[in-house]
LUMSEFI-171308 format. One record per residue (C-alpha): x, y, z; residue number from 1; residue in three letters. Coordinates in steps of 0.2 Angstrom, whole numbers, plus 2048, in hexadecimal, padded with zeros to 3 digits. Layout:
<atoms>
xx, yy, zz, pos, code
X, Y, Z, NUM, ALA
...
</atoms>
This chain:
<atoms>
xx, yy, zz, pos, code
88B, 81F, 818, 1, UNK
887, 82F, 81A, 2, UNK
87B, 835, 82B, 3, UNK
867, 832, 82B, 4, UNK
860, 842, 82A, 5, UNK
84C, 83C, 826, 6, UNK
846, 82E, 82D, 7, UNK
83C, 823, 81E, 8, UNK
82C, 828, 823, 9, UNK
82D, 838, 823, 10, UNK
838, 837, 814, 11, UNK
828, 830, 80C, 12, UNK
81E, 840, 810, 13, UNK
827, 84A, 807, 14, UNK
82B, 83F, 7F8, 15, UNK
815, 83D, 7F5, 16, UNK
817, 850, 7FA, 17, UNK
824, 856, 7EB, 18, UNK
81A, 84C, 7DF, 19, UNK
80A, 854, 7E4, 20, UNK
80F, 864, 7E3, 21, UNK
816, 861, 7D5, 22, UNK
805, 859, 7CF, 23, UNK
7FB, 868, 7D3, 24, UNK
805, 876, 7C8, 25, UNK
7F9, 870, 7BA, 26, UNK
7EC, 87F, 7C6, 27, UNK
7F7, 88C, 7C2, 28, UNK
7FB, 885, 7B1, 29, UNK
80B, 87D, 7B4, 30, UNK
80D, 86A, 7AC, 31, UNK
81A, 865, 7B5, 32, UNK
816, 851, 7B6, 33, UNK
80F, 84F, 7A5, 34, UNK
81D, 846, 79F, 35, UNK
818, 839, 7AB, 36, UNK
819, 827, 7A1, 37, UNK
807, 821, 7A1, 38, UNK
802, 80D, 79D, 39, UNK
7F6, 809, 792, 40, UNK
7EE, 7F7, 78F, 41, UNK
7F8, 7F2, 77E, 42, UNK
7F8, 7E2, 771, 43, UNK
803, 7EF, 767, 44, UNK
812, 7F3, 774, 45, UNK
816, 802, 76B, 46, UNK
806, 80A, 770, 47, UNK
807, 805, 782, 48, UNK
810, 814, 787, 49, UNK
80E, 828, 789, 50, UNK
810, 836, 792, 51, UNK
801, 83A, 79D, 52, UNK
7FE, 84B, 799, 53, UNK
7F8, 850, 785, 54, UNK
805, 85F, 787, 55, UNK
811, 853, 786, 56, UNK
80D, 849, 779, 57, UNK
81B, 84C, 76D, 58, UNK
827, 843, 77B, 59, UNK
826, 82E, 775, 60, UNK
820, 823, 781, 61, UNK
834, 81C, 783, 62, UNK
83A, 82E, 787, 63, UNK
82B, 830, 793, 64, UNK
832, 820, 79C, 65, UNK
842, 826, 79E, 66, UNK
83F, 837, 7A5, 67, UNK
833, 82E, 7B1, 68, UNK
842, 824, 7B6, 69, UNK
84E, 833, 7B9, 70, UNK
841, 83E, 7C1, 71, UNK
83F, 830, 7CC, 72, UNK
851, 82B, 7CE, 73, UNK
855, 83D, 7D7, 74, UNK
848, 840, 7E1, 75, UNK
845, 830, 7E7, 76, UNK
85A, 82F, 7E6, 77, UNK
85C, 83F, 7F2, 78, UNK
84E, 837, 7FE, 79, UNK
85B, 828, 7FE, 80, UNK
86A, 834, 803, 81, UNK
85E, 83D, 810, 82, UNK
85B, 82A, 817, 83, UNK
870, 82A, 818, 84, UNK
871, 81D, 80B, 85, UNK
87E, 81D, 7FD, 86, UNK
87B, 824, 7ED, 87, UNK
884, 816, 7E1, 88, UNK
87D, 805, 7E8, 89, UNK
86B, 812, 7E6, 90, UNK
86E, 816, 7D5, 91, UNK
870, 804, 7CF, 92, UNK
864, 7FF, 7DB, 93, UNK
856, 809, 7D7, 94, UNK
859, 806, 7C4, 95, UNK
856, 7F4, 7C6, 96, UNK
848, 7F9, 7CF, 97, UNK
840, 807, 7C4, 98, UNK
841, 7FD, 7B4, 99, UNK
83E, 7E9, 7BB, 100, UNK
82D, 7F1, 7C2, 101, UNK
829, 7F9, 7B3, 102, UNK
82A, 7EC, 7A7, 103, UNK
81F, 7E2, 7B2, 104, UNK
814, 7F1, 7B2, 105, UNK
814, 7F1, 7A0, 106, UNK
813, 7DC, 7A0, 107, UNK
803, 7DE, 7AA, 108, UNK
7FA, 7EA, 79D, 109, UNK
7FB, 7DE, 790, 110, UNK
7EA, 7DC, 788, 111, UNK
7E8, 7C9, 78B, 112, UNK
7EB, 7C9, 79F, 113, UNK
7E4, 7DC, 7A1, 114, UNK
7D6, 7E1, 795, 115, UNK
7C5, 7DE, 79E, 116, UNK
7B6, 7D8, 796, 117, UNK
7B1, 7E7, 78E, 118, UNK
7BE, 7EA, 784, 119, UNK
7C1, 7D9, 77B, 120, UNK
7BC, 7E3, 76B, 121, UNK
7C6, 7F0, 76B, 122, UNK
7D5, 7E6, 76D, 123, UNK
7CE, 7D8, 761, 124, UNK
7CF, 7CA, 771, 125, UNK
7C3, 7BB, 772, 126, UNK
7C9, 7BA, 784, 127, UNK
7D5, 7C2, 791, 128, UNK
7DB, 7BC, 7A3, 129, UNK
7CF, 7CF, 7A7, 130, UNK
7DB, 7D3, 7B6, 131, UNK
7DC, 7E6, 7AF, 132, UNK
7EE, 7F0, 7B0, 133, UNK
7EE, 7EB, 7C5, 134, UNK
7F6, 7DA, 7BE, 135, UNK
805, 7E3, 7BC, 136, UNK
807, 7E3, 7D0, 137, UNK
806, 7D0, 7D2, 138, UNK
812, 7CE, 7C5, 139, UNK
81D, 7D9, 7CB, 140, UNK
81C, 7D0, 7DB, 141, UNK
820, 7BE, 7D3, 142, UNK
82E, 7C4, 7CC, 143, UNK
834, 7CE, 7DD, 144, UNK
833, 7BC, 7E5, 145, UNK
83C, 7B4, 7D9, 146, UNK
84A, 7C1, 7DB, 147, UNK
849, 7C1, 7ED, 148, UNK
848, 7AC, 7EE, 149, UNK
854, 7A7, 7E2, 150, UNK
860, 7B6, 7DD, 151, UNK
869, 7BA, 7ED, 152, UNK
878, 7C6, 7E5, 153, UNK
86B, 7CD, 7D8, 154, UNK
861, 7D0, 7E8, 155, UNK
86F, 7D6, 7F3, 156, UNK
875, 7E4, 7E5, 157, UNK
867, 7ED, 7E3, 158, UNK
861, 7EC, 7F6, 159, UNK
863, 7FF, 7F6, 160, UNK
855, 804, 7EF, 161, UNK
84B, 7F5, 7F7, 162, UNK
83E, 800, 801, 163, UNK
82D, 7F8, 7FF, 164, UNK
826, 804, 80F, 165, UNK
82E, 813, 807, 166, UNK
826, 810, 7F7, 167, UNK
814, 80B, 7FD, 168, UNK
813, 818, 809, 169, UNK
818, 827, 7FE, 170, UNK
80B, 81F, 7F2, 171, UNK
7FD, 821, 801, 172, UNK
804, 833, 7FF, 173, UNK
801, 836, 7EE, 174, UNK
7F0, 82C, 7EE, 175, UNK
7E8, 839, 7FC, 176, UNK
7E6, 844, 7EB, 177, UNK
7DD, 838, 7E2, 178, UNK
7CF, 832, 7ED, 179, UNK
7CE, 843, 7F5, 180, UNK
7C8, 848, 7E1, 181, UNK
7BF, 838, 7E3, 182, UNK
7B6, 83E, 7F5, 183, UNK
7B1, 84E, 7ED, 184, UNK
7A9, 846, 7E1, 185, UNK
79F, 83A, 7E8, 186, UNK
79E, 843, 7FB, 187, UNK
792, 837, 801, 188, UNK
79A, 827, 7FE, 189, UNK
7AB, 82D, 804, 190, UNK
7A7, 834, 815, 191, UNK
79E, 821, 818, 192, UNK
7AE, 819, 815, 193, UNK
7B7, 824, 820, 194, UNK
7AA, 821, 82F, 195, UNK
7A7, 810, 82D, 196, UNK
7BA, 80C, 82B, 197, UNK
7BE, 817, 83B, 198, UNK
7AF, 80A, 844, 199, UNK
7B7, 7FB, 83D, 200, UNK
7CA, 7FF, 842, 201, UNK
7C4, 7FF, 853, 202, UNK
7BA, 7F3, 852, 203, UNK
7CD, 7E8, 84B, 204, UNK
7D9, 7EF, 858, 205, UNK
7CB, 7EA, 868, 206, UNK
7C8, 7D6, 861, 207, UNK
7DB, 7D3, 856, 208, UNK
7E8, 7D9, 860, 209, UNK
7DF, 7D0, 872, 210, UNK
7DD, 7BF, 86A, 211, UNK
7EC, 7BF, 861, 212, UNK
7F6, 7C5, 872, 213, UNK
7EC, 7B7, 87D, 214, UNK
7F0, 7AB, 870, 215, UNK
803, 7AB, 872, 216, UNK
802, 7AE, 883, 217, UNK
7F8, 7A0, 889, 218, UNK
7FC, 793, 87D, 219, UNK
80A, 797, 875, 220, UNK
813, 79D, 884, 221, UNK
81D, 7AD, 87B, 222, UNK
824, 7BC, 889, 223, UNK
81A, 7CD, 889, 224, UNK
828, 7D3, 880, 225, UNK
826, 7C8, 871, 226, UNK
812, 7C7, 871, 227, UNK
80D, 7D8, 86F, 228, UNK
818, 7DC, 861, 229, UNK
812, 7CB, 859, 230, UNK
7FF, 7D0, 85F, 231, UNK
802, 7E3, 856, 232, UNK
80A, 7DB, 845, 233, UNK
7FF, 7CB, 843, 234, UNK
7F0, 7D5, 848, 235, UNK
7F1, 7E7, 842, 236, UNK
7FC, 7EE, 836, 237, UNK
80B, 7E3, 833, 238, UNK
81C, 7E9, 835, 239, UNK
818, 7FC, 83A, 240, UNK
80E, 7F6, 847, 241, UNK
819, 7EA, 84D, 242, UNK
82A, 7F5, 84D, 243, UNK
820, 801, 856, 244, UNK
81B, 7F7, 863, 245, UNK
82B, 7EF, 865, 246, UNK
832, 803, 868, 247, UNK
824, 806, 873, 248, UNK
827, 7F7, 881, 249, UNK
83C, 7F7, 87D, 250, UNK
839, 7E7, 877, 251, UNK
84B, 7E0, 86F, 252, UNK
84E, 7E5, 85E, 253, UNK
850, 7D2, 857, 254, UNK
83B, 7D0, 85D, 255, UNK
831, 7DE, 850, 256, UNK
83E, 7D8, 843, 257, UNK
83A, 7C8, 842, 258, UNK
825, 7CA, 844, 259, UNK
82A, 7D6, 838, 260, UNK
831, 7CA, 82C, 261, UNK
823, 7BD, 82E, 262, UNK
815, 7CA, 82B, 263, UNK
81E, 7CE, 81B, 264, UNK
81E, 7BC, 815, 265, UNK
80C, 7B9, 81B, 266, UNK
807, 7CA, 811, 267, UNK
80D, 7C4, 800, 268, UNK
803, 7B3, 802, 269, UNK
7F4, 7BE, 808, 270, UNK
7F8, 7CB, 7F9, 271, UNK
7F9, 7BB, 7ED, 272, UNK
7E8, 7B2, 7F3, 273, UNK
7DB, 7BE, 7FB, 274, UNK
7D9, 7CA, 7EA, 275, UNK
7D5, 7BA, 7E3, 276, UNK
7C8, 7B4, 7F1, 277, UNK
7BF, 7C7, 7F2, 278, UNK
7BC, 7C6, 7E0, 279, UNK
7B4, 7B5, 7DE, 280, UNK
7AA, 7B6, 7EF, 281, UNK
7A7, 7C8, 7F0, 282, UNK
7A7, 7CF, 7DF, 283, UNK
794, 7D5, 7E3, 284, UNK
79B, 7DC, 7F6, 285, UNK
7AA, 7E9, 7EE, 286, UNK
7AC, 7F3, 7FC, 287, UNK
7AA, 7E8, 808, 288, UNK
7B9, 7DC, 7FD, 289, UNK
7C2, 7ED, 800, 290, UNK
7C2, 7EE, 810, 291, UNK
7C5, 7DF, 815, 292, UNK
7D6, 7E1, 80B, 293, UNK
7D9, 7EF, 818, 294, UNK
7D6, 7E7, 829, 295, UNK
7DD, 7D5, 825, 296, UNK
7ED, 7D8, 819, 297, UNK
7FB, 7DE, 823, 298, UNK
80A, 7EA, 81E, 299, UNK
803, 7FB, 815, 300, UNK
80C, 7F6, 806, 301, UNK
802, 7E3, 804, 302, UNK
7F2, 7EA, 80A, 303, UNK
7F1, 7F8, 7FE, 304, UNK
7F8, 7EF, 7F1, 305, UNK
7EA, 7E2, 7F5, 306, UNK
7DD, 7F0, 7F4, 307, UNK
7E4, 7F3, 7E1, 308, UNK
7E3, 7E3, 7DA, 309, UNK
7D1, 7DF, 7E1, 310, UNK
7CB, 7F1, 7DB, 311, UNK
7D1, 7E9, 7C9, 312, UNK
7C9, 7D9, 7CA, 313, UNK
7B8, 7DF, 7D2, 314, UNK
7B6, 7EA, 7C6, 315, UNK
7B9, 7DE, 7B8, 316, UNK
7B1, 7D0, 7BE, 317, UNK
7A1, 7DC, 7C2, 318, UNK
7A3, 7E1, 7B1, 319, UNK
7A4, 7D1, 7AA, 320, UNK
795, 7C9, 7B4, 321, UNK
789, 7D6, 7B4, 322, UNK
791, 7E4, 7A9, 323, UNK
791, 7F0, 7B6, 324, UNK
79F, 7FA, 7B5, 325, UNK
7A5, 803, 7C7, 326, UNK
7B1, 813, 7C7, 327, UNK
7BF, 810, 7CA, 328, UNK
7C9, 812, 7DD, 329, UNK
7BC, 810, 7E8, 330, UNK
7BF, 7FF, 7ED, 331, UNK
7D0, 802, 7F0, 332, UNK
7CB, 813, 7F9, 333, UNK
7C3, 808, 804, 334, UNK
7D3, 7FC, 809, 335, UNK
7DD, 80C, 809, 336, UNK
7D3, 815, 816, 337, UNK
7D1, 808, 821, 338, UNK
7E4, 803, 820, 339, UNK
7E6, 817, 824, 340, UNK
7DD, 816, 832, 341, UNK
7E6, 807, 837, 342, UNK
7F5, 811, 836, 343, UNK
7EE, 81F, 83F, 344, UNK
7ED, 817, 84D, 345, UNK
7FD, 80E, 850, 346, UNK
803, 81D, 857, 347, UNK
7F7, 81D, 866, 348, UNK
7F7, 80B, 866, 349, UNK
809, 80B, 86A, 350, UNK
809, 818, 875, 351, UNK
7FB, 810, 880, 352, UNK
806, 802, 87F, 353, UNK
815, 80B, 886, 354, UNK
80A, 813, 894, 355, UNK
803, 801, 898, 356, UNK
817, 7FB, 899, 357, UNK
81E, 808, 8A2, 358, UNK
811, 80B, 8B1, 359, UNK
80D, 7F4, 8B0, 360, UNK
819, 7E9, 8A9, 361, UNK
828, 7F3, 8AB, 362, UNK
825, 7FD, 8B9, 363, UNK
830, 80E, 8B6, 364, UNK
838, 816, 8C6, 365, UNK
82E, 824, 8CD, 366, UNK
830, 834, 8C4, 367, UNK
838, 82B, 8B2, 368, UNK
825, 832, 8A8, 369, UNK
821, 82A, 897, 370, UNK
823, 83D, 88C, 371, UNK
814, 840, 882, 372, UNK
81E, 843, 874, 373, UNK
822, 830, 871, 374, UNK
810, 82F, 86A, 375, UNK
816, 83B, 85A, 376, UNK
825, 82E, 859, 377, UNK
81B, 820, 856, 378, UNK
80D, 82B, 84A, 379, UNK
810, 824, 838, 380, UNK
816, 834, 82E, 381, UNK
810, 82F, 81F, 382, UNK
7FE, 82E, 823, 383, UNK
7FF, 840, 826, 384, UNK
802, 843, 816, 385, UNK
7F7, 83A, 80F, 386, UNK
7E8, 845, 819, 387, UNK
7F3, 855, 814, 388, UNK
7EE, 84F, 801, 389, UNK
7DF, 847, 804, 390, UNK
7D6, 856, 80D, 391, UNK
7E0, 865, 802, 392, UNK
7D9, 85D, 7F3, 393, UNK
7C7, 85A, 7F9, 394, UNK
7C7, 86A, 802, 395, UNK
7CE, 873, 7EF, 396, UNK
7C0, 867, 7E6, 397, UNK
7B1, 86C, 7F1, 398, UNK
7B1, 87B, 7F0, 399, UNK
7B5, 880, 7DE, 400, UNK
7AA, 86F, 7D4, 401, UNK
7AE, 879, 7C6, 402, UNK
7C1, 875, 7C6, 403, UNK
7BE, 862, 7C9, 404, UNK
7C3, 860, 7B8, 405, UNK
7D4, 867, 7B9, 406, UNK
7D6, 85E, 7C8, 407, UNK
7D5, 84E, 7BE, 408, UNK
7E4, 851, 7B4, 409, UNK
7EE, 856, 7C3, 410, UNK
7E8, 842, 7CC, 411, UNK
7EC, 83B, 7BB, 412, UNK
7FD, 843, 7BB, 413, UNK
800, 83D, 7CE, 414, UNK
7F9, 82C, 7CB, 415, UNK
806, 829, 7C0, 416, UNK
814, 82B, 7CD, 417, UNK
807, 820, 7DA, 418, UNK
808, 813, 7CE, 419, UNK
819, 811, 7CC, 420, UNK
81B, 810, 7E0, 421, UNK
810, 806, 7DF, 422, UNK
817, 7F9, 7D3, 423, UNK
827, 7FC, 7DD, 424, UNK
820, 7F6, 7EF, 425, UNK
81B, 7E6, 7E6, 426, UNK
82B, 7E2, 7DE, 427, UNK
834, 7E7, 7EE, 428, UNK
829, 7DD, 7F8, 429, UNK
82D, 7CF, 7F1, 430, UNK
83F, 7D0, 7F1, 431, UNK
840, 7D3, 803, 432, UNK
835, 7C3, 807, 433, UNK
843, 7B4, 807, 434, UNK
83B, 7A6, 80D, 435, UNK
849, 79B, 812, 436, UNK
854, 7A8, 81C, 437, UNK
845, 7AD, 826, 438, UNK
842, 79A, 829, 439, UNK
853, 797, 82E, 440, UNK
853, 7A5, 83C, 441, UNK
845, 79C, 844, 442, UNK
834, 7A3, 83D, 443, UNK
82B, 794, 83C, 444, UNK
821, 795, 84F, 445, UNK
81D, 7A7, 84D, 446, UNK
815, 7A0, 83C, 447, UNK
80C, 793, 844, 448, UNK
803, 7A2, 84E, 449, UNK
802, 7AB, 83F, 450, UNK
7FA, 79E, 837, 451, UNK
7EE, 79B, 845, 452, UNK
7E6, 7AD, 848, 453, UNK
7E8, 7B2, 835, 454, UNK
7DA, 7A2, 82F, 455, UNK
7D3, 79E, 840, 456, UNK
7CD, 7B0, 842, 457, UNK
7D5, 7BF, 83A, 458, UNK
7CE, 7BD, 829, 459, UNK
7BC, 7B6, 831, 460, UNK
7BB, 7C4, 83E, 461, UNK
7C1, 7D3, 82D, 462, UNK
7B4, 7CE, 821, 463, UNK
7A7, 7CB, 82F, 464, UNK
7AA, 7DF, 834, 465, UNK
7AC, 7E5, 821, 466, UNK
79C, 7DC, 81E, 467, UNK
792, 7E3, 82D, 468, UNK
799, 7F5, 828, 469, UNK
799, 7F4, 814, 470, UNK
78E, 7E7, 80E, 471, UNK
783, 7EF, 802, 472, UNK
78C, 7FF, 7FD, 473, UNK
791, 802, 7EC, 474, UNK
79F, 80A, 7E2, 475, UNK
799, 816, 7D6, 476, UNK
796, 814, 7C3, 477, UNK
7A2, 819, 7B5, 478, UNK
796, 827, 7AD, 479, UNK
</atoms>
């Protein structure tokens, strides 16, 4: 293996970064992305597939998949190198990856599980399951856990290219472009979401990570060293939060693993059922169903994810009730903002956290100071880029309107690549969460907790504050 020059996070900057930029030649005349294999709702399979862009469409739809695939092979293949890892187990890896994530993509575009109400004709349906092309994630989930659960070697070959936080958080990257288009379009709307989710972050981190602290200390009897760490990955933002933490107090390496483990399996049951939950109870509420994804699902990739799939089913089931037909993105705008700001602020939670353990719990020897520059350590790269996207694209947006239309092709070439990271965090999700070896290595009491806070409060306390802060607004209409 050869040395780590990136770290994964940063590695994710620059990954969102290259396909950005490589995006946003289509200003200067430069299609570069247009290749890019786009997924259409099919009952024909042959017409399910295209290249994105209309200057490619003499390439087929199976050419456009398999320069997708090589495009993303070596960029995402040098990354890999950069993170030291080993370019043959990669290759395979990825491979497996790239195209088992894709044909669930493709599986979840089929017209009987994905067309919505309003599109019955056009297809020649009677009926449909109306989960739009987002089922594509959860089946790409089911199959990762099936992999993950009951295919061990399968699981072990391709384990290279298992990176579900890479993949999600270079997606974040790429998605800054899209709802910066988004904000500039709808100004109003956007800015509320960003100040409201800013309110309810805090609002999280002050009542979570408390109770959840106090709740193993007092009667679960867990260390210091094990509580906060358990407190930051039950209560905030999963396995970030929690490794964070666990570098901030020097906690032992075994401890931020293991929460991290169980806020992985916990984030797949949550990814599986509260989707499901928001669009029956709060199909009428979608922004607040949005951020309620945000503050209670844990890991960036499951609560994202979880963002995604209620956007799809809101918007179908508001369609299919009401016939009101929201634009697309917002509700998951809104669990991708308050996530962000989620992320934002590990870094100063875990450095106030360090301060804390270093002049309180461990009590450094006079003169050993706590460098300011651990804070930048612990700051999630990623969300970096994803502000560099967001505010470069709203900032290029406002103040030219005229080029808002260019800048649509330029997201719709992106979002392509989004997508497919996309797909890839739920696949790779699910093969990394195995049940029974977790269980084995003595996860069960951190569960019970786990289980306590998460449906004795967690969920309670995160819809109570995305109702007091969202109740009432509104995505906008498709024109």
């Amino acid at each position: 293996m050869k040395k780590q020059v990136l770290s994964e996070d940063w590695l994710s900057f620059w990954l969102g970064l290259v396909i950005f930029l490589f995006a946003f030649g289509v200003f200067v005349g430069l299609d570069l992305l247009g290749w890019g294999v786009k997924t259409s709702v099919w009952t024909d399979i042959s017409k399910s597939l295209s290249p994105v862009s209309k200057n490619y469409s003499g390439i087929s739809g199976i050419i456009s998949v398999f320069i997708t695939y090589l495009f993303m092979l070596v960029i995402v293949g040098i990354g890999n190198r950069l993170l030291g890892g080993d370019l043959k187990k990669f290759f395979i890896g990825f491979t497996f990856v790239f195209f088992i994530s894709f044909f669930c993509w493709l599986a979840g575009h089929w017209a009987w599980i994905a067309a919505t109400k309003d599109e019955w004709a056009k297809f020649g349906l009677s009926w449909s399951l109306n989960l739009t092309g987002e089922a594509g994630f959860i089946i790409a989930l089911i199959v990762g856990l099936v992999v993950g659960n009951f295919f061990p070697k399968f699981s072990d070959l391709i384990k290279e290219a298992i990176k579900p936080e890479l993949y999600i958080k270079t997606a974040i990257v790429i998605m800054g472009a899209g709802l910066g288009l988004k904000a500039a379009e709808k100004a109003g709307l956007a800015s509320t979401i960003m100040f409201v989710g800013l309110c309810a972050i805090v609002c999280a981190y002050l009542i979570y990570w408390a109770m959840v602290y106090f709740i193993a200390r007092r009667f679960f009897h867990f260390s210091k060293e094990w509580a906060a760490p358990l407190a930051s990955g039950i209560s905030i933002c999963g396995v970030s939060a929690a490794i964070a933490t666990g570098g901030a107090i020097r906690a032992r390496p075994v401890i931020p693993i293991m929460v991290s483990s169980l806020v992985v399996i916990f984030a797949v049951v949550e990814l599986l059922v509260l989707p499901f939950l928001a669009q029956t109870f709060l199909w009428q509420e979608p922004l607040v169903a949005g951020s309620w994804m945000g503050l209670v699902v844990k890991t960036d990739g499951a609560a994202i994810a979880s963002g995604a799939i209620t956007d799809g089913l809101i918007r179908a089931k508001a369609m299919a009730m009401e016939g009101v037909k929201y634009q697309e993105g917002w509700i998951l705008m809104t669990s991708t903002t308050v996530k962000v700001f989620i992320d934002v602020f590990i870094g100063i939670w875990a450095f106030i956290l360090a301060i804390i353990w270093a002049a309180k719990i461990e009590k450094r020897k006079e003169g050993d100071k706590l460098r300011a520059s651990e804070i930048w350590q612990r700051f999630p790269k990623f969300v970096i880029g994803y502000m560099l996207t967001f505010i470069l694209f709203l900032t290029v947006c406002m103040s030219e309107p005229k080029i808002i239309d260019t800048a649509k092709k330029v997201t719709d070439e992106a979002d392509v690549f989004r997508k497919l990271f996309f797909v890839f965090t739920f696949f790779t999700i699910g093969v990394v969460s195995n049940f029974k070896k977790l269980w084995e290595e003595g996860i069960g009491k951190l569960a019970l907790i786990y289980i306590l806070c998460l449906f004795g409060f967690i969920i309670w306390i995160g819809l109570l504050i995305s109702w007091l802060f969202f109740s009432g607004a509104k995505p906008p209409l498709m024109p």
